[in-house]
Structures are given as C-alpha cells and as structure tokens.
C-alpha positions as CSV (number, residue, x, y, z in Angstrom):
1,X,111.5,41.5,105.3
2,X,113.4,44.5,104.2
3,X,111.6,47.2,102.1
4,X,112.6,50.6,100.9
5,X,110.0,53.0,102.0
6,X,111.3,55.4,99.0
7,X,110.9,53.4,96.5
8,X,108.4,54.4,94.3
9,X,105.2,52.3,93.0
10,X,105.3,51.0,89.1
11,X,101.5,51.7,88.9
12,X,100.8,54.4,91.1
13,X,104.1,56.3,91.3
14,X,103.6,56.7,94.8
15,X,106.1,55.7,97.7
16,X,105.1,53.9,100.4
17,X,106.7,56.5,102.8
18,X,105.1,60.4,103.0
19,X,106.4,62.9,104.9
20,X,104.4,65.0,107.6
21,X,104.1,68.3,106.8
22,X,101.3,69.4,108.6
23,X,100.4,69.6,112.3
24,X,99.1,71.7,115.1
25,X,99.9,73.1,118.8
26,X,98.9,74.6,121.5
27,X,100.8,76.3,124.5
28,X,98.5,77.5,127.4
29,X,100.6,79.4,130.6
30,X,100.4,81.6,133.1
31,X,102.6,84.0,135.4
32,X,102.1,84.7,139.2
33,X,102.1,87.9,140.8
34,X,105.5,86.8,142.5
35,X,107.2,86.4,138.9
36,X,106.7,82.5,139.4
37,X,105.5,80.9,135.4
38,X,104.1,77.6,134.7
39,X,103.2,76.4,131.1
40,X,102.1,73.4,128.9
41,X,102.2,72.8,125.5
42,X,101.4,70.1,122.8
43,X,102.3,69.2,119.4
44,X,100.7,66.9,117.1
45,X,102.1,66.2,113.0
46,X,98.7,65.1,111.2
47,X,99.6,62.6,108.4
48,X,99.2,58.8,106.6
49,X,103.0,58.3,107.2
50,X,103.6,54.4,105.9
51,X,100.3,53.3,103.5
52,X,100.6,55.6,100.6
53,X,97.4,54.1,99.0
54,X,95.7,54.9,102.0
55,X,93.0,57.8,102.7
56,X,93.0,57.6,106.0
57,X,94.7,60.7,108.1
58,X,95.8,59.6,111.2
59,X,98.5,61.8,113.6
60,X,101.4,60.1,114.9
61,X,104.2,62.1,116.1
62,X,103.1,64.0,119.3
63,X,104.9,65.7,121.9
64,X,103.6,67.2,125.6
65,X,105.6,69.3,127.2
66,X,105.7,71.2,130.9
67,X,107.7,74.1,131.9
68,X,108.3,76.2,135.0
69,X,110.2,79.5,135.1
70,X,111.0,82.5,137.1
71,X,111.2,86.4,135.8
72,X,113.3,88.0,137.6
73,X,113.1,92.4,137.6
74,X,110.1,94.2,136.5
C-alpha cells in the first residue's frame, strides 16, 4: 500500500509525516600528555516522525561516533 506521507488530513490538516527539528548531543574526550586524543560523541533527533495524531515523543535518528587523533607541535 502506497501513501503519501505529505499529504495533508481533510479533518485535521495535519500530514502524516513531521519533520525532526529537535535533538541533543553530547561529545566527551580527552588528550594525553604525548599529544595522543581519543573522543566519543552521540546524537539523538527527538520527534513523532510518521503518526501525526500521535502525542507520543519518541527519538529515532541516532548516531555514536569514536574518534582518535594526534596533535602534532605545541
């Protein structure tokens, strides 16, 4: 069954589809005493993305990232 999530409601005037535009993050890391970095971060978009009638919040794009690094110099 096909159904356009843009399409808008006759009674409610609401589409089916909402965007996220809300979210949070957080990043922790650290650097060595040899220059050596490490870090971790994650990213969450808080939203009801496909039930417009819907109260619920519920967060479904997240990402988790890790990174390592080097600074080189002072």
């Amino acid at each position: 069954m096909e159904a356009d999530l843009y399409e808008k409601d006759g009674s409610t005037g609401l589409a089916a589809f909402q965007e996220s535009n809300s979210g949070f993050g957080a990043k922790v890391g650290y650097e060595f005493v040899s220059g050596f970095q490490i870090n971790a971060s994650y990213k969450a978009s808080i939203s009801n993305l496909l039930d417009a009638n819907s109260s619920q919040v519920k967060i479904h794009p997240h990402a988790i990232s890790v990174g390592v690094a080097y600074r080189f110099g002072k």
